[in-house]
C-alpha positions as CSV (number, residue, x, y, z in Angstrom):
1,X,61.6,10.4,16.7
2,X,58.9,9.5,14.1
3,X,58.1,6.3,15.9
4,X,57.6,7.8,19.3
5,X,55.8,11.1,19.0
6,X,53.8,9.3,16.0
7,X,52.7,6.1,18.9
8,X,51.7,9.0,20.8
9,X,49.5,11.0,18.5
10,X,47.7,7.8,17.3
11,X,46.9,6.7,21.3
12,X,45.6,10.5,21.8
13,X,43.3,10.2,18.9
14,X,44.6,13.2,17.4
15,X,46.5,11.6,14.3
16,X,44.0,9.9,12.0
17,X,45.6,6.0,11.0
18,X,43.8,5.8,7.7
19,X,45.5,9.1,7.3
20,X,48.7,7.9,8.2
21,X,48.6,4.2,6.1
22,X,47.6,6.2,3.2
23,X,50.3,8.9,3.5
24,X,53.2,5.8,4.5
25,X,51.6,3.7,1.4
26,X,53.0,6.5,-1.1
27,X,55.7,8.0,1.0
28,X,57.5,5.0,1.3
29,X,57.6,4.5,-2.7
30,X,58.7,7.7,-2.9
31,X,61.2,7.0,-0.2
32,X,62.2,3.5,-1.9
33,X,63.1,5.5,-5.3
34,X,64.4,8.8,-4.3
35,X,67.3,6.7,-2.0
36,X,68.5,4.4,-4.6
37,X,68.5,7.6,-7.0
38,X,70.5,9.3,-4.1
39,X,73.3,7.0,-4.2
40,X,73.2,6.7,-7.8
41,X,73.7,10.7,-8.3
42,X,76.5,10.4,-5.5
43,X,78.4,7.9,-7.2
44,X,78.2,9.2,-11.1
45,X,78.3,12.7,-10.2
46,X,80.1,13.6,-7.4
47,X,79.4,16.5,-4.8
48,X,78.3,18.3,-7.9
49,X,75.2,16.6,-8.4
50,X,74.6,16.9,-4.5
51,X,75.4,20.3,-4.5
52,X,72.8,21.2,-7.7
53,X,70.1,18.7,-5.8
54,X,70.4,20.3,-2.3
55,X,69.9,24.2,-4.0
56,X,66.7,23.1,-6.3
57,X,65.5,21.6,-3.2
58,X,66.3,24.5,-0.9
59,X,64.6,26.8,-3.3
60,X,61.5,24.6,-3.3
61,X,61.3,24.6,0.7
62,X,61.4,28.3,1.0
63,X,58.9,28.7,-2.0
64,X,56.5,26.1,0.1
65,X,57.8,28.4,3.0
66,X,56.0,31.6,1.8
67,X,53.4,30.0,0.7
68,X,52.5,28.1,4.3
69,X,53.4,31.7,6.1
70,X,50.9,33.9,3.6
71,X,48.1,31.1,3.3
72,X,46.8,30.9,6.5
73,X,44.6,27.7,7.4
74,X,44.3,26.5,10.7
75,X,40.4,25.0,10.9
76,X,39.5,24.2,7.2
77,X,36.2,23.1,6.7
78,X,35.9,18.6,6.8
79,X,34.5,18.6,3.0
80,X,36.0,15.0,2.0
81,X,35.4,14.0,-1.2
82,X,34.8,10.5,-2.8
83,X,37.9,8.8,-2.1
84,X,38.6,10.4,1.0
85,X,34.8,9.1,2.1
86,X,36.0,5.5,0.6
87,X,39.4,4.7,2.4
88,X,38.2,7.1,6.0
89,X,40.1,9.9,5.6
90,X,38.0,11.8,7.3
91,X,37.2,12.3,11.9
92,X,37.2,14.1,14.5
93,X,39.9,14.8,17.7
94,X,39.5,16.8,20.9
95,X,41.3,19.8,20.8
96,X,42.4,21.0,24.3
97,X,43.5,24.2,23.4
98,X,40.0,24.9,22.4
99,X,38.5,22.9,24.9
100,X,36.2,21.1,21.8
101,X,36.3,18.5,19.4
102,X,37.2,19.3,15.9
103,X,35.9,17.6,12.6
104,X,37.9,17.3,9.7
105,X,37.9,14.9,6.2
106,X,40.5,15.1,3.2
107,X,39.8,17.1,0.4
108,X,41.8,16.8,-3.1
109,X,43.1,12.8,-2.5
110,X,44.4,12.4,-5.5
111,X,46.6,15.5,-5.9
112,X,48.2,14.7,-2.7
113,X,48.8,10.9,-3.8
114,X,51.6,12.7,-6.0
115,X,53.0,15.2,-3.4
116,X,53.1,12.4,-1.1
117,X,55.2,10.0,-3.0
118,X,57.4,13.3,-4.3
119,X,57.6,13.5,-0.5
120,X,59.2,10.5,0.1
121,X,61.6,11.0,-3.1
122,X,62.6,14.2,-1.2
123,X,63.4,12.5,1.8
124,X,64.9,9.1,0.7
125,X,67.4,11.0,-1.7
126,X,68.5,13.5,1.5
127,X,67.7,11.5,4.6
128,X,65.8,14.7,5.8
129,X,63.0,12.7,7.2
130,X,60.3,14.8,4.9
131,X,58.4,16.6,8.0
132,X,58.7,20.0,6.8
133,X,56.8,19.0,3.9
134,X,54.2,16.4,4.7
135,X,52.8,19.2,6.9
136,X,52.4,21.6,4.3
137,X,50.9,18.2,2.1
138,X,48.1,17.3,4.9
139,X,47.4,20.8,5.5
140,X,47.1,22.6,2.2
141,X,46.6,20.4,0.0
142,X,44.6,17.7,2.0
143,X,42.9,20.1,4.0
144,X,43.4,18.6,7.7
145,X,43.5,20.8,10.5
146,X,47.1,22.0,11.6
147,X,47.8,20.1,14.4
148,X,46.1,16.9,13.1
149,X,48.7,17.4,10.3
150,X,51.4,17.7,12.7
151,X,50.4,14.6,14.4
152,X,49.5,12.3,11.2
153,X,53.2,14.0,10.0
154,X,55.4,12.1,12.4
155,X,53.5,8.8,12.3
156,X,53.7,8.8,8.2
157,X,57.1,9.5,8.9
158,X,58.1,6.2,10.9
159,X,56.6,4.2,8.3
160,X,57.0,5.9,5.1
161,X,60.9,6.3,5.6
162,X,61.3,2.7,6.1
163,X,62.2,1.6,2.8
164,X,65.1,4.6,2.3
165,X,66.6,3.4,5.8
166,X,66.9,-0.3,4.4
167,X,68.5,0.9,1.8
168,X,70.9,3.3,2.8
169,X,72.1,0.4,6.1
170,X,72.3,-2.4,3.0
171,X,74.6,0.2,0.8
172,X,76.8,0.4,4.3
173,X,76.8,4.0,4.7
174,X,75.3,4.4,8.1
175,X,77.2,4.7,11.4
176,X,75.5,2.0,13.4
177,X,76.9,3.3,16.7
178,X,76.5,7.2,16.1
179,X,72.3,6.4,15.6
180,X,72.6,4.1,19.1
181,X,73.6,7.1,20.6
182,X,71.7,9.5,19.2
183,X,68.6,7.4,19.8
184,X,68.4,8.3,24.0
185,X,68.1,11.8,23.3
186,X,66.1,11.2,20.3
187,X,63.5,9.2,22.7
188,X,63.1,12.0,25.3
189,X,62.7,14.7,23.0
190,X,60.2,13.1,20.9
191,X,58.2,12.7,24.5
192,X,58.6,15.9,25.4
193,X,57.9,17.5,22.0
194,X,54.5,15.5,21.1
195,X,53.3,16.1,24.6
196,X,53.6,20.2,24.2
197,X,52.1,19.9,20.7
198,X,48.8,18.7,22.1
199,X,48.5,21.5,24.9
200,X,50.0,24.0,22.5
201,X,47.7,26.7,20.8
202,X,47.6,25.7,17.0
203,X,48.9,29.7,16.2
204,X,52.3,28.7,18.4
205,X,52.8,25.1,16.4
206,X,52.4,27.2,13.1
207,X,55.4,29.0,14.3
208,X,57.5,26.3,15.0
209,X,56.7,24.5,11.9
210,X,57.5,27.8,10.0
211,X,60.8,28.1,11.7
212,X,61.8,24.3,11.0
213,X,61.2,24.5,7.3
214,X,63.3,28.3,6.9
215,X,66.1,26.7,8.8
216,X,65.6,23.4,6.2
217,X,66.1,25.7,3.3
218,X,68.6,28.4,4.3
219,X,70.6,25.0,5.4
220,X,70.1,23.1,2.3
221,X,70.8,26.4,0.3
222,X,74.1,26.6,2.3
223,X,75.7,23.4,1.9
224,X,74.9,23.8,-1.9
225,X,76.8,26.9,-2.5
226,X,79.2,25.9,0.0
227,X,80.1,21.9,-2.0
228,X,79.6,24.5,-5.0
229,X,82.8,26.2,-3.8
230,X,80.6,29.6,-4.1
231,X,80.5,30.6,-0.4
């Protein structure tokens, strides 16, 4: 998914690849540790260390949630600062729903260094991919436009989760033939979804990011209680 809407972004110009090579850089550390800590926790403490993981990290979605959903920021200002100015963090993208091009640079580099490798950690140790929270990173901490996080999102994502896919096919826990399957599907709905994302008004991909991470959390919060024998 990452691979294909990502391509697509980059060729459009609306997903920055300094953005994205910086983002992957500490994502896929992240990604590295949080799946050997994964299988580590699964194999010294049971479904109850997955249980107790998946609720702190449901509770952290839905916090990052309210947070997205109160603090509205669509069109921040392109202040980058040093390092952003340094490495090209910074550009501008035509934005057809607005029939203009848009500027934008990174703000706050550093802080995001550690949500981006805490990022990865997320999504190694879960396999979730990290989406629902490298759009929140880009656009409130980083200070990109909405949609230009969107787009740098699901390129980051086909780099950064590299590391945790190795390690989870070397540890022999993937079905091979059930992610052949999926992957046909997977190919035309990444298409279809990137290519709606760039004619979509940024207020309608708020929504739809809004509604992926809610049903990441209330899920996550479910299968906790539930391997927690509570519900």
């Amino acid at each position: 998914t990452s691979a294909q809407a990502g391509s697509y972004y980059l060729r459009k110009g609306v997903a920055s690849l300094p953005v994205v090579l910086y983002g992957a850089t500490w994502m896929s550390l992240g990604a590295l540790v949080g799946s050997l800590l994964g299988l580590y926790i699964v194999e010294v403490f049971g479904e109850f260390g997955k249980a107790v993981i998946r609720l702190t990290l449901g509770g952290t979605v839905l916090g990052v949630f309210f947070v997205m959903f109160l603090k509205k920021v669509e069109w921040p200002e392109a202040r980058p600062d040093r390092l952003a100015q340094m490495l090209g963090l910074y550009g501008r993208y035509y934005e057809e729903s607005l029939k203009k091009e848009v500027a934008y640079g990174a703000r706050r580099t550093l802080i995001a260094t550690f949500f981006l490798f805490l990022v990865g950690f997320i999504g190694g140790m879960f396999g979730l991919g990290g989406g629902w929270a490298l759009v929140p990173v880009y656009n409130l901490v980083m200070g990109l436009p909405l949609k230009v996080s969107v787009a740098c999102s699901s390129a980051t994502l086909a780099v950064g989760d590299a590391p945790a896919a190795w390690t989870f096919l070397r540890s022999g826990v993937v079905d091979v033939s059930l992610t052949v399957a999926a992957m046909g599907g997977v190919f035309i709905g990444a298409q279809l979804g990137s290519y709606m994302a760039m004619r979509a008004k940024v207020r309608v991909v708020r929504y739809i990011v809004l509604g992926v991470m809610l049903l990441s959390a209330i899920s996550l919060i479910q299968r906790g209680l539930s391997q927690l024998g509570l519900i």
